[in-house]
C-alpha positions in Angstrom: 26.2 -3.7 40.6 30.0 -2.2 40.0 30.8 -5.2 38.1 32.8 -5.0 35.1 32.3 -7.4 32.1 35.9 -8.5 32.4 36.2 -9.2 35.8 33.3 -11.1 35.0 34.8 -13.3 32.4 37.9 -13.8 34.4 35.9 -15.8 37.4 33.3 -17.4 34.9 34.4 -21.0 35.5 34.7 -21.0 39.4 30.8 -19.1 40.1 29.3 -21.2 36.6 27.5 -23.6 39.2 26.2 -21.3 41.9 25.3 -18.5 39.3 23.2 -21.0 37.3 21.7 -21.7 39.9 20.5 -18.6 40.8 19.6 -17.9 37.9 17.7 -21.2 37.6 15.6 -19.9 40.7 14.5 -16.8 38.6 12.9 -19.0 36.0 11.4 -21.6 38.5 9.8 -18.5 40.8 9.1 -16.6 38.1 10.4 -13.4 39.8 13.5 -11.7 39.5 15.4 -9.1 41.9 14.4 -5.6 42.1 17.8 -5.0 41.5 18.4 -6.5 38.4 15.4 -4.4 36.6 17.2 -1.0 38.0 19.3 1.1 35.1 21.8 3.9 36.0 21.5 6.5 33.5 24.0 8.4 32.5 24.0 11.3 30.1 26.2 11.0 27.2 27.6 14.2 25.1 26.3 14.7 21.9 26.5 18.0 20.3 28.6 21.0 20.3 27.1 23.0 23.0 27.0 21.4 26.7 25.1 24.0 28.2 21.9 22.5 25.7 19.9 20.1 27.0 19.3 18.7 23.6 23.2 18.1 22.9 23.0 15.0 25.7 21.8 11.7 24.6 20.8 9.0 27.2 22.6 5.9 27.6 21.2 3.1 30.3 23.8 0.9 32.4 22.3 -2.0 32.8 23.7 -4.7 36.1 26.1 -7.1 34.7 24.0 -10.2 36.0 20.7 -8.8 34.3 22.3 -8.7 30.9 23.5 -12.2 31.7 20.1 -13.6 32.6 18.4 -12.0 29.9 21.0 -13.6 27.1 19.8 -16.8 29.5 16.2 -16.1 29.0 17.0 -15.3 25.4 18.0 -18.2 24.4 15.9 -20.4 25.6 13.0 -18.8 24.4 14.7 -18.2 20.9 16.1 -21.8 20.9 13.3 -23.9 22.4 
């Protein structure tokens, strides 16, 4: 989504209401966006050789608002 965390927490309070209730939608449909399942996955530098395959580790970068609505669907499955 090109989001960044901390752009995130800087407009928190003023897209609280509308983003809760998107993400109230998701639970009642039981269906959320395409989008929001999708990971870009980047490779990540882990050895002394680059030219090796094996020296790359993968790392997944997951859509700001999917980590958000899976801490939502965390805890209230975790705190029910």
């Amino acid at each position: 989504d090109g989001l960044k965390p901390s752009i995130m927490k800087l407009v928190a309070e003023p897209i609280a209401e509308p983003l809760t209730y998107i993400l109230n939608l998701f639970f009642q449909q039981g269906v959320v966006p395409s989008e929001l399942k999708k990971a870009h996955v980047i490779p990540i530098h882990k050895g002394i050789d680059p030219t090796q395959f094996s020296n790359f580790r993968p790392i997944s970068l997951l859509p700001v608002f999917s980590k958000m609505f899976e801490r939502l669907l965390y805890n209230r499955l975790f705190c029910f």
